[in-house]
Residue frames as qw, qx, qy, qz and C-alpha x, y, z in Angstrom:
[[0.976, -0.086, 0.025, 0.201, -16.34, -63.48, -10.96],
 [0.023, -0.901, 0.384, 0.202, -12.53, -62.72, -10.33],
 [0.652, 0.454, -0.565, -0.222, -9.97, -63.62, -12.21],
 [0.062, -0.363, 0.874, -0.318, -8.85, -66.35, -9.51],
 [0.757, 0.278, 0.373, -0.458, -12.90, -67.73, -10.06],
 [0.540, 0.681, -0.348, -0.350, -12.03, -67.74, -13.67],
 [0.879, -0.084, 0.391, 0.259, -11.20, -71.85, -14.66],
 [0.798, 0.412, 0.121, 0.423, -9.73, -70.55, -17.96],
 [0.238, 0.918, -0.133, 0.289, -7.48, -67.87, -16.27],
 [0.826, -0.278, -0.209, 0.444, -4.42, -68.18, -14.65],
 [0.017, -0.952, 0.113, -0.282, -2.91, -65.33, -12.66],
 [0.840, -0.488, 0.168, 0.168, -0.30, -67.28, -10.68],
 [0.710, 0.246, 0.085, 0.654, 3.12, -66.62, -13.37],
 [0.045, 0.961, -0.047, -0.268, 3.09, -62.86, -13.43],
 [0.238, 0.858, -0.433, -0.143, 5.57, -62.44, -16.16],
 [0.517, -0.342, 0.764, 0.177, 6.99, -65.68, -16.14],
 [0.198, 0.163, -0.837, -0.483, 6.92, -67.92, -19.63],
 [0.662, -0.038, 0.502, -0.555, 3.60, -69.06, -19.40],
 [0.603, 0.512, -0.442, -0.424, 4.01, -70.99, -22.66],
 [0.497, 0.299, -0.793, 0.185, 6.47, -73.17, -20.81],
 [0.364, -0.120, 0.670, -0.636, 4.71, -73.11, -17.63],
 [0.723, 0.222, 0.102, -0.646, 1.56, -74.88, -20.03],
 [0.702, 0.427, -0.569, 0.038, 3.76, -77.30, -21.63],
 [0.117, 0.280, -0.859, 0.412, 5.17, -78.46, -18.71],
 [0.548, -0.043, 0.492, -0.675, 1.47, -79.09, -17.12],
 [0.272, -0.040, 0.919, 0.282, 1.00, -81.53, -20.32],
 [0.637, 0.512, 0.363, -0.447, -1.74, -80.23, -22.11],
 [0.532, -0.003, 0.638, 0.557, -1.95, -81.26, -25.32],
 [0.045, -0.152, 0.340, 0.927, -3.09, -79.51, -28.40],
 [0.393, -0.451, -0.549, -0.584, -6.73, -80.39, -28.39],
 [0.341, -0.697, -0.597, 0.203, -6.99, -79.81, -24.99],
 [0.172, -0.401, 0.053, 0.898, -5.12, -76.15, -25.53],
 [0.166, -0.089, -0.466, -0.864, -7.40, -75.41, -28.63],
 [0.282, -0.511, -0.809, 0.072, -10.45, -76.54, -26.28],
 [0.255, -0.691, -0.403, 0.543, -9.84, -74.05, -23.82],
 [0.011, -0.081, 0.243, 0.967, -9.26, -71.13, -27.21],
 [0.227, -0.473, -0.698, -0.487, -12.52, -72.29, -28.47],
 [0.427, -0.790, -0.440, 0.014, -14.43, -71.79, -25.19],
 [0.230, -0.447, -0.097, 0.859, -12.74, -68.26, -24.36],
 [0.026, -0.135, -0.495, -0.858, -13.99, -67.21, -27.81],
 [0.250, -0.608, -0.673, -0.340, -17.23, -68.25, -27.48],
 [0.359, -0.691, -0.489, 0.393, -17.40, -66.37, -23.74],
 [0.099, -0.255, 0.142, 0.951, -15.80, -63.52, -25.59],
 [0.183, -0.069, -0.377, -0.905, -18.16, -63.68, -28.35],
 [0.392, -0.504, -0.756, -0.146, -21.26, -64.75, -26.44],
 [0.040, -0.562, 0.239, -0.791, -20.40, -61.54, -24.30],
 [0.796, -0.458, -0.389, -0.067, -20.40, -63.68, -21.43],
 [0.585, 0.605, -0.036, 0.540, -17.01, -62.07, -20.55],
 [0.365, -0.784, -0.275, 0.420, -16.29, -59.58, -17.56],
 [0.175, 0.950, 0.016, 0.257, -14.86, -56.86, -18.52],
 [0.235, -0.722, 0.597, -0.259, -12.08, -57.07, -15.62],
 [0.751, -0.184, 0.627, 0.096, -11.44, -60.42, -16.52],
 [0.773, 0.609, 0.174, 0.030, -11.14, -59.75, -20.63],
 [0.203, 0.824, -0.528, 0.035, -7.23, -58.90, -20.76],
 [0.445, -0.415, 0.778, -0.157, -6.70, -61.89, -18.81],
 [0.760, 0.202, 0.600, 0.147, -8.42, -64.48, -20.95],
 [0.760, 0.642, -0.009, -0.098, -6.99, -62.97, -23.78],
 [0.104, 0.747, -0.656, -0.009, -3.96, -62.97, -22.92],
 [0.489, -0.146, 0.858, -0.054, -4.29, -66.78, -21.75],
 [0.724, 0.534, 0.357, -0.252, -5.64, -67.23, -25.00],
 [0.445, 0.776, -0.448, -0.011, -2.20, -66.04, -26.61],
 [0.141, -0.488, 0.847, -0.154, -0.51, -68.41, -24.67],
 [0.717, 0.052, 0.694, -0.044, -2.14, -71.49, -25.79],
 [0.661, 0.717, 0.114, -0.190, -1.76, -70.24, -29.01],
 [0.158, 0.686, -0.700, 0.119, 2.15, -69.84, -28.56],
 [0.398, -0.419, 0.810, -0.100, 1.40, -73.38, -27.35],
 [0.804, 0.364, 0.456, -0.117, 0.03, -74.78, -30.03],
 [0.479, 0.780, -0.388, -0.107, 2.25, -73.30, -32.70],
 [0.395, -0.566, 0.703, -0.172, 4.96, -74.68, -30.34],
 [0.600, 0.063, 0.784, -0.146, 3.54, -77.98, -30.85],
 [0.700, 0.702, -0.129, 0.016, 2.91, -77.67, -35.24],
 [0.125, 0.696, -0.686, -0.172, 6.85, -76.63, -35.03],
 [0.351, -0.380, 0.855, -0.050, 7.86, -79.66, -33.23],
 [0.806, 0.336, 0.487, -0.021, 4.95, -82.12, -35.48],
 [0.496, 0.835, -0.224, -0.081, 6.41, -80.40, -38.79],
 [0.516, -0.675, 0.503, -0.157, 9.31, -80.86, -37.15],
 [0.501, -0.213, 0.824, -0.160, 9.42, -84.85, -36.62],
 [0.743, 0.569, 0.208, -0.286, 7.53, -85.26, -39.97],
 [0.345, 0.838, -0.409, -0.107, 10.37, -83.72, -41.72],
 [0.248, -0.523, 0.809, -0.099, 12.99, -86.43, -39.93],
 [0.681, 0.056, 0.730, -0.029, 11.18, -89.44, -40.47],
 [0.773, 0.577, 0.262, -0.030, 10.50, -88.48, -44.21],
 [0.131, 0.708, -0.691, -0.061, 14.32, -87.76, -44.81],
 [0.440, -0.211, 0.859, -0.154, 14.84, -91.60, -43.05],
 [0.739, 0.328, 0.588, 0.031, 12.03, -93.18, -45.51],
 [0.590, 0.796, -0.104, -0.082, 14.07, -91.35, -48.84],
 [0.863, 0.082, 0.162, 0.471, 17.13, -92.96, -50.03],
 [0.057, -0.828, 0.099, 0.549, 19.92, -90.70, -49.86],
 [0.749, 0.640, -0.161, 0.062, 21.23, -89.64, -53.33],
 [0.683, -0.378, 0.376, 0.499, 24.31, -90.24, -54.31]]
């Protein structure tokens, strides 16, 4: 299978931000930690090509830089509303 077979690879950015190219497509964070889970397993079920294993790992680092992405911003928006529900001192 090449990598252009490959549903969980994308070869279409070369070098572009793929982080932001994934974000912008609207996955969300259980559907980006879906698609880590099921690389792993094809990694560790050595289901895997060989000439496709740089590619899903590397699309595996980029849903990871999109999930962090996506903690910051929840951490983020936590932090704002729980300033808003505390009385400032005085």
């Amino acid at each position: 299978m090449s990598a252009t077979q490959d549903p969980l690879i994308s070869s279409e950015t070369d070098g572009v931000d793929d982080a932001a190219l994934v974000e912008k497509d609207g996955l969300s964070f259980s559907g980006a930690l879906g698609e880590i889970e099921e690389i792993l397993a094809k990694i560790e079920g050595d289901e895997v090509d060989i000439d496709t294993l740089a590619l899903s790992l590397s699309r595996a680092a980029t849903l990871l830089e999109v999930c962090r992405g996506k903690i910051r911003r929840a951490e983020h928006e936590v932090e704002q509303v729980s300033q808003r529900l505390v009385p400032a001192a005085e």
